[in-house]
C-alpha positions as CSV (number, residue, x, y, z in Angstrom):
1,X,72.2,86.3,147.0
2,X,74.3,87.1,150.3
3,X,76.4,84.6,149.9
4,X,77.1,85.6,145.9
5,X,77.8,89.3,147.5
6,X,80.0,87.6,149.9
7,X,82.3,85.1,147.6
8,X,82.5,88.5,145.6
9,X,83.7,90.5,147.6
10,X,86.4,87.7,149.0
11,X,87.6,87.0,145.3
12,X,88.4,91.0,144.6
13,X,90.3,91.2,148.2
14,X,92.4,88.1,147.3
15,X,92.9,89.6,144.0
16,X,93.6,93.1,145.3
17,X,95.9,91.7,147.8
18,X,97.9,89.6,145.2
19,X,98.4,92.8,143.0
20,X,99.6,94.7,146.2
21,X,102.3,91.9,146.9
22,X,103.4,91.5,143.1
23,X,103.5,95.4,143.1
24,X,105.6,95.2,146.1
25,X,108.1,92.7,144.5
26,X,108.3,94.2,141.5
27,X,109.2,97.7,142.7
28,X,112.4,95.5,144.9
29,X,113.3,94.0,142.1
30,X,113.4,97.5,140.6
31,X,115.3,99.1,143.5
32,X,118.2,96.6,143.1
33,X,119.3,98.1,139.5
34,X,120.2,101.3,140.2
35,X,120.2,103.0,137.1
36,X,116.8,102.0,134.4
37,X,117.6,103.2,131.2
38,X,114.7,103.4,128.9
39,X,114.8,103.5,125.0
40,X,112.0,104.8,123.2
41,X,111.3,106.5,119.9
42,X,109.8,105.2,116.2
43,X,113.3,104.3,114.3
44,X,116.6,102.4,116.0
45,X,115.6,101.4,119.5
46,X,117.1,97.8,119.4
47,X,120.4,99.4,118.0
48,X,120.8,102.1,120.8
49,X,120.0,99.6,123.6
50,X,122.2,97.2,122.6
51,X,125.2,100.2,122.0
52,X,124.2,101.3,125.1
53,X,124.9,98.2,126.9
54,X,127.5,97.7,124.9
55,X,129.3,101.2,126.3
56,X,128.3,100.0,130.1
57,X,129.8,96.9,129.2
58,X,132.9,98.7,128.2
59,X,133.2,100.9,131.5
60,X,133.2,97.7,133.5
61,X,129.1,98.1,134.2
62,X,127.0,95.0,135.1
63,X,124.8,95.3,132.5
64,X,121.4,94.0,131.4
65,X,119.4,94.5,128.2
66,X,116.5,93.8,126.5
67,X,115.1,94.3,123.0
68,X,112.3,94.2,121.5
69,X,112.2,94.9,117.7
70,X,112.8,92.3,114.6
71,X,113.5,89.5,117.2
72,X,113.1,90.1,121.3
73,X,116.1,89.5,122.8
74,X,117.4,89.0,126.9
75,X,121.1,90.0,126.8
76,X,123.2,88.9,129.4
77,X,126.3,90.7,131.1
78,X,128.4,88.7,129.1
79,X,126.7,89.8,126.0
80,X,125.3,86.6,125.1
81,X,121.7,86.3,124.8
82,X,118.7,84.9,124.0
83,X,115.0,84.8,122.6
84,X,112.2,86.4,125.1
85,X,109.5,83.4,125.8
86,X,106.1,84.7,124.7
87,X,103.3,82.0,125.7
88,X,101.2,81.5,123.0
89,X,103.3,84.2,120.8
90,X,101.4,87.1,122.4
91,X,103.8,90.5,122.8
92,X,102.4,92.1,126.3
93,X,103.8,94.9,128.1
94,X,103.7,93.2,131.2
95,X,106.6,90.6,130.2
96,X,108.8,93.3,131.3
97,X,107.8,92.1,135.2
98,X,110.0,89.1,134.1
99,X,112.5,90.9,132.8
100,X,113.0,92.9,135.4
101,X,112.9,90.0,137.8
102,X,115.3,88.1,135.6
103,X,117.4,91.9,135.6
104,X,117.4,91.9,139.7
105,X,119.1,88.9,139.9
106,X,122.4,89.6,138.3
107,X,122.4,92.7,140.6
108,X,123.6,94.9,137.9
109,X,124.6,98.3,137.7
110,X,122.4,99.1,135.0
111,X,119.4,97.9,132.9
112,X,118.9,99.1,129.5
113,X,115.7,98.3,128.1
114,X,113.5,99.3,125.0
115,X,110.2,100.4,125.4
116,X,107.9,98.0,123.6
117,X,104.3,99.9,123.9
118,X,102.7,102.1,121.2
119,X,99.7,103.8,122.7
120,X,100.3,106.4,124.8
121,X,98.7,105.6,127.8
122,X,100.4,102.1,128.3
123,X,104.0,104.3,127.2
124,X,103.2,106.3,130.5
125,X,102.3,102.8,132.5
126,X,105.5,101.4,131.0
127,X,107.5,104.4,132.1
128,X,105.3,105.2,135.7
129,X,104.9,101.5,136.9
130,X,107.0,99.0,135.0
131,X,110.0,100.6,134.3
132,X,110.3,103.9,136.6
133,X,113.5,104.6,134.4
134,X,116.2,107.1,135.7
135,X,117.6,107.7,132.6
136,X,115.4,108.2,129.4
137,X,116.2,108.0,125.6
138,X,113.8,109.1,123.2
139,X,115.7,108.5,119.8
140,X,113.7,110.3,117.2
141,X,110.1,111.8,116.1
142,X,109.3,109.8,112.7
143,X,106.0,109.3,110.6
144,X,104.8,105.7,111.4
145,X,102.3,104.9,114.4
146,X,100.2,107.5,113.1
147,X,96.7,105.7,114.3
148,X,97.6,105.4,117.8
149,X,100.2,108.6,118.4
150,X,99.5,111.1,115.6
151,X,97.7,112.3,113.5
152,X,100.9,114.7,113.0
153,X,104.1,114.9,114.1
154,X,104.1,116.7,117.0
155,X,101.5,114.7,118.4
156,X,103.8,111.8,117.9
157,X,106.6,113.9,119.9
158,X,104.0,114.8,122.6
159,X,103.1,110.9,123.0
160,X,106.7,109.7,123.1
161,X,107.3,112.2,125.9
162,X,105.5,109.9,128.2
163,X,108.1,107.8,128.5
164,X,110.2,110.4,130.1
165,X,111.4,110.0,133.3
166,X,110.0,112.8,136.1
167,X,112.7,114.3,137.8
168,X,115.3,112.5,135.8
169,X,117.3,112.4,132.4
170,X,116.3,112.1,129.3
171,X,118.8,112.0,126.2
172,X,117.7,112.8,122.3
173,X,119.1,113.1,118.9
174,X,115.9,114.5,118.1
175,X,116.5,118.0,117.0
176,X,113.2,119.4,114.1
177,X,111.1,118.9,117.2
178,X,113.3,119.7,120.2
179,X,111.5,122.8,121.3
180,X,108.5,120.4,121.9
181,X,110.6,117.5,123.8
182,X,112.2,120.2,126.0
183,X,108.2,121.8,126.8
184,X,107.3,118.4,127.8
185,X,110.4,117.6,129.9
186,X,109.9,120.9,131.7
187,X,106.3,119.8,132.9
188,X,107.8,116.4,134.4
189,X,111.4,118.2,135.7
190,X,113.4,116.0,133.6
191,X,116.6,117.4,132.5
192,X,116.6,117.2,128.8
193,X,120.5,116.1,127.0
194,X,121.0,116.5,123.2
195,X,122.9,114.2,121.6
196,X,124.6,115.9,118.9
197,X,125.7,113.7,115.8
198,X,128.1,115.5,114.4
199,X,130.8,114.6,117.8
200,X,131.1,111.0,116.5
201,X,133.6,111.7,113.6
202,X,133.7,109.3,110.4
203,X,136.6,107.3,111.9
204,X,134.8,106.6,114.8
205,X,131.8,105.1,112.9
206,X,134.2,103.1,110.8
207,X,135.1,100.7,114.0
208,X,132.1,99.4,113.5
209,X,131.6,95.6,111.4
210,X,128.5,96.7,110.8
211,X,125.8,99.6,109.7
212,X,124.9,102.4,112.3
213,X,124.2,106.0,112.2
214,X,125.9,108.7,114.3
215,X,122.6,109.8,116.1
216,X,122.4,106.4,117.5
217,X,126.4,106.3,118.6
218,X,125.9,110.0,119.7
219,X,122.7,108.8,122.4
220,X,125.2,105.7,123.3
221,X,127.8,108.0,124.3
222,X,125.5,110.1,126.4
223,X,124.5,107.7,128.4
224,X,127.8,106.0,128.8
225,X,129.1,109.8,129.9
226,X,126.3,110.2,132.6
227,X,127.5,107.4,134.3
228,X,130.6,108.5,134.3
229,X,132.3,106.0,131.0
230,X,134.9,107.6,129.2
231,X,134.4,108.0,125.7
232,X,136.9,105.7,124.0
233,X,136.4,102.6,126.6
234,X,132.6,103.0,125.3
235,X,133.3,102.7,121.9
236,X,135.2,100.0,122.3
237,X,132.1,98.2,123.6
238,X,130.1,99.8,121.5
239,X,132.8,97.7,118.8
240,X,132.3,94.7,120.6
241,X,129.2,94.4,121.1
242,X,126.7,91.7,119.2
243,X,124.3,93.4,116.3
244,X,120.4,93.2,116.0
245,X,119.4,90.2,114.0
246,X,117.8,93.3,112.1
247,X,120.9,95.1,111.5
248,X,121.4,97.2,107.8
249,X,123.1,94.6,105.8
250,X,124.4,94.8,102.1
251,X,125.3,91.0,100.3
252,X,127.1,90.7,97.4
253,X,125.9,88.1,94.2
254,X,126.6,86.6,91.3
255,X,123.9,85.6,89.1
256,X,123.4,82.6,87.0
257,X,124.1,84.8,83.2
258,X,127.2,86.3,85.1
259,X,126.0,89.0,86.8
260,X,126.7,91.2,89.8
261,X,124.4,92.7,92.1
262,X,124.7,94.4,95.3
263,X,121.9,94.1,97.8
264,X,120.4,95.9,100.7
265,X,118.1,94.6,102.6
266,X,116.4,97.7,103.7
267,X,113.0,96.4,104.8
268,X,113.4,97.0,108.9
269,X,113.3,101.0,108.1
270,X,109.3,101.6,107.8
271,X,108.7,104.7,107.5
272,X,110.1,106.6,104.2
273,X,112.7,109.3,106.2
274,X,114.1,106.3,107.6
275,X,114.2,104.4,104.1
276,X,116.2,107.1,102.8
277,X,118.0,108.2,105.4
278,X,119.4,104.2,104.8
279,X,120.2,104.3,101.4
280,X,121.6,107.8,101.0
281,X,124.5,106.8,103.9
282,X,124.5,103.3,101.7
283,X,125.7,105.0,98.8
284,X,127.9,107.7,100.7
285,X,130.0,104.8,101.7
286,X,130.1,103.1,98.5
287,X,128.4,100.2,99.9
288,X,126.0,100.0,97.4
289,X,126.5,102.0,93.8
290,X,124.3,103.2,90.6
291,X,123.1,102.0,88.9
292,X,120.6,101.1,91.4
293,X,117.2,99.8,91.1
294,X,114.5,99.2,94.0
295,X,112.3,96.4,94.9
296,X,108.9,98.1,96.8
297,X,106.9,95.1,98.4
298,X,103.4,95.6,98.9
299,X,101.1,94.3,101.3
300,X,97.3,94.3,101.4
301,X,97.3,96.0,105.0
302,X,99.4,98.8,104.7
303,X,98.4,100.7,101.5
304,X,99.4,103.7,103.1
305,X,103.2,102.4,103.5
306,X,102.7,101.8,100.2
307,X,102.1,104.8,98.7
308,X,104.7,106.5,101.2
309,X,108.0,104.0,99.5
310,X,106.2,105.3,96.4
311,X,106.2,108.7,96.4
312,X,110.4,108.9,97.5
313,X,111.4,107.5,94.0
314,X,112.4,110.5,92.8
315,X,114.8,111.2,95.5
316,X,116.5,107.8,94.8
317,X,116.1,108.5,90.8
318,X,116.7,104.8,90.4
319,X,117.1,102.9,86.8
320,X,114.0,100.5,87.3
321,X,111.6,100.5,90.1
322,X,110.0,96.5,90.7
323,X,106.9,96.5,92.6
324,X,106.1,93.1,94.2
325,X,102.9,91.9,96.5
326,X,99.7,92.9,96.4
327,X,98.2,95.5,95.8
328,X,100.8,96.7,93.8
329,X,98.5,99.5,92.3
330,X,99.1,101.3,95.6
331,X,103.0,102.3,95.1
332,X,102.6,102.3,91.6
333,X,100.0,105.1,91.6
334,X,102.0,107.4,94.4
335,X,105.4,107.3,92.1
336,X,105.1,110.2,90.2
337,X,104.4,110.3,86.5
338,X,107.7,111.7,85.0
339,X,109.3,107.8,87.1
340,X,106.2,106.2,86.8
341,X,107.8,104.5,83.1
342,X,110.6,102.7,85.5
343,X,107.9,100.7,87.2
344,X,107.8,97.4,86.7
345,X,104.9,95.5,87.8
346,X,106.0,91.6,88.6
347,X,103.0,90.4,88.9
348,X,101.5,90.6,92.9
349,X,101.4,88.1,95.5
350,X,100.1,84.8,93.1
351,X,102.8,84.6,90.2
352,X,105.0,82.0,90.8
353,X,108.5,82.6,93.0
354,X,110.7,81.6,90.0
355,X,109.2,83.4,87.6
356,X,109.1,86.8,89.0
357,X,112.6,86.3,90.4
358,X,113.9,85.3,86.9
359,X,111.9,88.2,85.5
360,X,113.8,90.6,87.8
361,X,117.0,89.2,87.4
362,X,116.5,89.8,83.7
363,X,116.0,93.0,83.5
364,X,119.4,94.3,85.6
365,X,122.3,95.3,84.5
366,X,125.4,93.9,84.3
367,X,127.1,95.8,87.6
368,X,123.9,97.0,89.9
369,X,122.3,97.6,93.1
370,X,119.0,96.4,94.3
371,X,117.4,97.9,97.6
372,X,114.8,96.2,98.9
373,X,112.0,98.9,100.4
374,X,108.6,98.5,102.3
375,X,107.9,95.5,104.3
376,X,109.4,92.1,104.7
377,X,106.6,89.9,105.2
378,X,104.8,87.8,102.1
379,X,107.0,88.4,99.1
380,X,109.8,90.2,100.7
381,X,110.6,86.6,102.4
382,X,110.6,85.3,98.8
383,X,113.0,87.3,97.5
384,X,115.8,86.9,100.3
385,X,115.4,83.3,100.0
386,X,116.1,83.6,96.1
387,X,118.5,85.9,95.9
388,X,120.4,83.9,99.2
389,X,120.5,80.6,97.2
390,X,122.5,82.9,94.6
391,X,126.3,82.6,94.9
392,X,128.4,84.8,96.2
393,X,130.6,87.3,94.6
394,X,134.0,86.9,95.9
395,X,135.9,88.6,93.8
396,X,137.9,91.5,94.5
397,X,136.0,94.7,94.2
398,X,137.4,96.9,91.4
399,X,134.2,98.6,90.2
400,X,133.8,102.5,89.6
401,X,131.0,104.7,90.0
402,X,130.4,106.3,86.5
403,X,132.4,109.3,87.9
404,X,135.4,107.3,87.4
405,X,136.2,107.1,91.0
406,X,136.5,104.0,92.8
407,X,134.2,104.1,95.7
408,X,134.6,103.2,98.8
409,X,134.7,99.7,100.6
410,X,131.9,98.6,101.9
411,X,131.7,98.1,105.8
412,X,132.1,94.2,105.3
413,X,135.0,94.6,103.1
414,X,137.3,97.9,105.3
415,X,139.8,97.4,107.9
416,X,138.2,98.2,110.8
417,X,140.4,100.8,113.5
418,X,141.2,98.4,115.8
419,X,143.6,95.3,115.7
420,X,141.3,93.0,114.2
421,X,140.2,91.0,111.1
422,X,137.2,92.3,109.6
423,X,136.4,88.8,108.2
424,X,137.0,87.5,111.7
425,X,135.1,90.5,113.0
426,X,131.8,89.9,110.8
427,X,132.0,86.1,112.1
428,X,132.2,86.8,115.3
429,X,129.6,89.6,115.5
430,X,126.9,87.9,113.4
431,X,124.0,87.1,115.2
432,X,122.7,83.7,115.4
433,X,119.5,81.7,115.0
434,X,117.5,81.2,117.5
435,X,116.2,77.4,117.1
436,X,113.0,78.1,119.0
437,X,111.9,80.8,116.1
438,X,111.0,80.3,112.8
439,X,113.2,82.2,110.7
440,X,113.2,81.6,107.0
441,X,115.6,79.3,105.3
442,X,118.0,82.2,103.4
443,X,117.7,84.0,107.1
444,X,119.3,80.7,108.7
445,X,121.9,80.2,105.8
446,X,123.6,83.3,106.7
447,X,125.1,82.7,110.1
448,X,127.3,79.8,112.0
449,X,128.3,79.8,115.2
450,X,131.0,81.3,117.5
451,X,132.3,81.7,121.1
452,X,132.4,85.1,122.6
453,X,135.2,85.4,125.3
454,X,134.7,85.9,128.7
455,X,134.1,89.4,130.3
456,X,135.8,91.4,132.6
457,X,133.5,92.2,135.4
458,X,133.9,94.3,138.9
459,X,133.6,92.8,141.8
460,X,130.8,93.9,144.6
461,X,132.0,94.7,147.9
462,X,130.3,92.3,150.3
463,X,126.7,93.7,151.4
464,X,127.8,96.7,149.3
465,X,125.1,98.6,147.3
466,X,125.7,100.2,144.3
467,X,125.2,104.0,144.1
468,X,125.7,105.7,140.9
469,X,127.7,108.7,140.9
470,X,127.0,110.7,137.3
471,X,129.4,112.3,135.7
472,X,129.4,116.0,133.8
473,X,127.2,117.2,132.3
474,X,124.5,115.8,134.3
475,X,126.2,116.9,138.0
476,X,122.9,118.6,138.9
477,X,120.9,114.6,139.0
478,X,121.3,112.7,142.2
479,X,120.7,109.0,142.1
480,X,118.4,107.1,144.6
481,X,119.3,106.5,148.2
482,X,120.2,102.5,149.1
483,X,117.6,100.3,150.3
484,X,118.5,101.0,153.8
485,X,118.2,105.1,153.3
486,X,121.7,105.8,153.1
487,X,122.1,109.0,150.9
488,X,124.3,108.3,147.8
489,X,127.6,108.7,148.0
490,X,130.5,108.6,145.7
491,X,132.4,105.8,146.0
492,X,135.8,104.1,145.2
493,X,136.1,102.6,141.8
494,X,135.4,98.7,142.3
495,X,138.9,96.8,141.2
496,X,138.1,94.9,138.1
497,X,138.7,91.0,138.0
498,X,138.8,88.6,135.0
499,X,136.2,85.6,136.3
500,X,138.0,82.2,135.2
501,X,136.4,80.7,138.5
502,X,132.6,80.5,139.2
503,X,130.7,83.1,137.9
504,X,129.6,86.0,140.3
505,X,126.4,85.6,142.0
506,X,126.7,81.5,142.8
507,X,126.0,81.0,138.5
508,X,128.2,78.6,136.9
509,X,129.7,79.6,133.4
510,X,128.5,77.6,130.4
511,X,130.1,77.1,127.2
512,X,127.5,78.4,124.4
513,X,127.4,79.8,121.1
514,X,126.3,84.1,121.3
515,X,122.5,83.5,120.4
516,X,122.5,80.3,121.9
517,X,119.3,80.1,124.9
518,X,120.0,78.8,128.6
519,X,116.3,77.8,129.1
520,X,115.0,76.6,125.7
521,X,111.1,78.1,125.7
522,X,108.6,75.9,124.3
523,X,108.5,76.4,120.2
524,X,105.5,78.1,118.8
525,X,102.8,76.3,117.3
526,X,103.0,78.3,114.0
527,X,104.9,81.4,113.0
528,X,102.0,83.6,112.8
529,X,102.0,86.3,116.2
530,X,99.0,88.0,117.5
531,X,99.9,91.2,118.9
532,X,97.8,93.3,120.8
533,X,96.7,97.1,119.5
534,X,98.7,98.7,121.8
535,X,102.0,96.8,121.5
536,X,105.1,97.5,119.4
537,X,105.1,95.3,116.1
């Protein structure tokens, strides 16, 4: 029995003394990036981290990011990337040790990173012991997560304000629920920034090749401001810098009986506020026009998603509303009665692929839209691949809206307001497939390859250590002393340096495609993840 006591008690003080040492490492590796900026929130974190670190980029930053949403990404400081390993397909909070260790050895200026747990307590572990941000962004308060952060909103707003950083900053477009976010960033001294949407004008949001909101530019300038970017160098790489593989997207069609259909694939926006919020600035733009139907896809484990793309019909007062997957009894019920004759049920989960998609097909109109709503798994992966073996509509756009105006191009289709193509533009700003995930076959159709050019880095003094110096209005936050205790300091601007040599840091440059992996991971058995409870999905 003694000597089960004693191999006990040696095991836990090996183990103890392992966690001490990878503690230890992990908080270097932590103090070599000066400034930790962590995304958080229910809609757009993958967008704002990668605008953010597309701003820093812009200002000349060593930058770092990491995403986590439709596909988990590493992004280099040259803005290439690729897919985040996951042994055995398992999402875990603790990954971001590695990608911090991975971060530290770039020696960056700054790491943007999204915050990848859903229960509150590991959102205060992320913040408190993986992360230990110095700059917080908490994006919005929306209805989704409910189980683990509500049951109302303001509980959602209260867990979210884990993540914010004591005695730092924390940036938010947030405004229904502001007097809570500043209550909470009171109790942890953290200086609360709003990011107002209605600085980023229209022309501003028209340089971008691709769909994005003003709240999410508006956080991306924030940031870029507190560390001292000026505003048009970060929107130019905010311009230039790659999409999420989940980005809004609307594709043009032509149908076998002459058709042509607009669509937008709306299924990353969850939660119904989102949902509309995506099709209203859809139609704003004319990137998408009435007559408009909507495609709800069902699934057997979110009824309640269900009901909630149901019940916002009316706001969208579309011409016919098809309900795919199972059980479609779920939206069909929540749309109210007066719409409820525009539903058309196609069937559920079993009816074969080409008969539902000929059924729905069949019933458009001549010159539509169709929005896809809900979820994207089971038959929302049916209908992409369908409607992507379609071919597409090249012809030139002269359409009206029934208004007799002509509206307005879509974001594929304007001049952008810089000096550059917007066919090129979309090429080159596509993302690309990862080979080591499964991605349906309409998904991999879409995209080709393409170099990005090289980027214009500063150079490090030798045994220099970066301090941050913050800019207005944040002049009140001092950054963290250097690892020999030197106070911080402002410093010379770094003279900036185009690399055609050997890449900083003893790495050699390699010639690769944007989404294109440096260490190809081992491919996953299946394409089916486990995810643990308290982990983002």
């Amino acid at each position: 029995m003694l000597f089960l006591y004693t191999v006990l008690v040696v095991c836990s003080a090996i183990l103890l003394a392992a966690g001490v040492v990878e503690q230890r490492r992990h908080y270097t590796n932590l103090d070599q990036i000066p400034t930790r900026v962590l995304v958080n929130g229910i809609r757009g974190k993958s967008s704002i981290t990668r605008l953010c670190a597309g701003a820093l980029r812009g200002g000349g930053l060593i930058t770092v990011a990491k995403t986590t949403g439709t596909a988990a990404r590493f992004i280099h400081p040259d803005a290439t990337e690729e897919p985040v390993y996951r042994k055995f397909g398992i999402a875990n909070v603790v990954e971001q040790i590695g990608i911090v260790r991975r971060a530290a050895a770039y020696r960056p200026h700054a790491l943007v990173i999204e915050c990848m747990a859903v229960m509150p307590a590991l959102q205060e572990i992320n913040q408190s012991k993986l992360i230990r941000s110095t700059i917080g962004v908490l994006c919005n308060v929306r209805e989704d997560h409910l189980a683990e952060m509500g049951p109302t909103l303001d509980d959602v707003a209260r867990s979210l304000c884990r993540s914010m950083p004591e005695d730092g900053i924390c940036v938010t477009a947030e405004k229904d629920r502001f007097h809570i976010l500043q209550e909470e960033a009171d109790a942890r001294n953290c200086k609360l920034i709003y990011a107002d949407p209605e600085t980023v004008s229209d022309e501003e949001l028209r340089g971008f090749s691709w769909f994005t909101f003003k709240e999410n530019v508006a956080i991306a300038l924030t940031v870029a401001d507190l560390l001292g970017v000026e505003r048009e160098t970060a929107l130019q790489g905010m311009y230039d810098a790659p999409p999420d593989p989940g980005v809004l997207s609307v594709e043009r069609y032509v149908t076998e009986d002459d058709k042509r259909l607009r669509f937008a694939n709306v299924f990353a926006a969850n939660d119904p506020e989102s949902t509309l919020m995506n099709i209203n600035q859809l139609l704003d733009l004319g990137a998408i026009h009435r007559p408009l139907n909507v495609v709800i896809n069902c699934r057997p484990d979110r009824v309640e998603r269900n009901g909630q793309m149901g019940e916002i019909i009316p706001e969208l007062d579309p011409e016919k509303v098809f309900v795919i997957g199972h059980p479609a009894k779920s939206a069909i019920d929540a749309i109210p009665a007066e719409f409820r004759s525009r539903a058309v049920d196609l069937g559920g989960d079993r009816r074969d692929p080409e008969e539902f998609m000929a059924a729905l097909i069949n019933q458009l109109s001549p010159n539509s839209s169709l929005v896809a709503i809900g979820n994207i798994h089971g038959q929302g992966e049916v209908l992409l691949e369908h409607l992507a073996e379609l071919p597409a509509d090249e012809t030139p756009d002269d359409s009206t809206t029934p208004g007799g105006k002509k509206p307005a191009p879509t974001k594929t289709e304007a001049v952008p307001q810089r000096t550059v193509d917007p066919s090129e533009t979309m090429q080159l700003y596509a993302p690309r497939i990862d080979p080591y995930q499964q991605y349906s076959e309409a998904y991999e159709s879409r995209y080709s390859t393409q170099q990005m050019p090289r980027v214009v880095i500063p150079e490090q003094p030798a045994g220099g250590h970066y301090q941050q110096q913050y800019a207005a209005p944040a002049q009140d936050y001092r950054p963290e002393p250097g690892p020999q205790g030197d106070p911080a300091a402002p410093r010379e601007p770094w003279p900036t340096t185009v690399h055609n040599g050997p890449a900083p840091y003893g790495e050699q440059p390699q010639e690769r495609g944007l989404f294109e992996p440096r260490r190809p991971p081992a491919p996953p058995a299946d394409d089916h993840q486990w995810h643990s409870p308290g982990d983002q999905r």
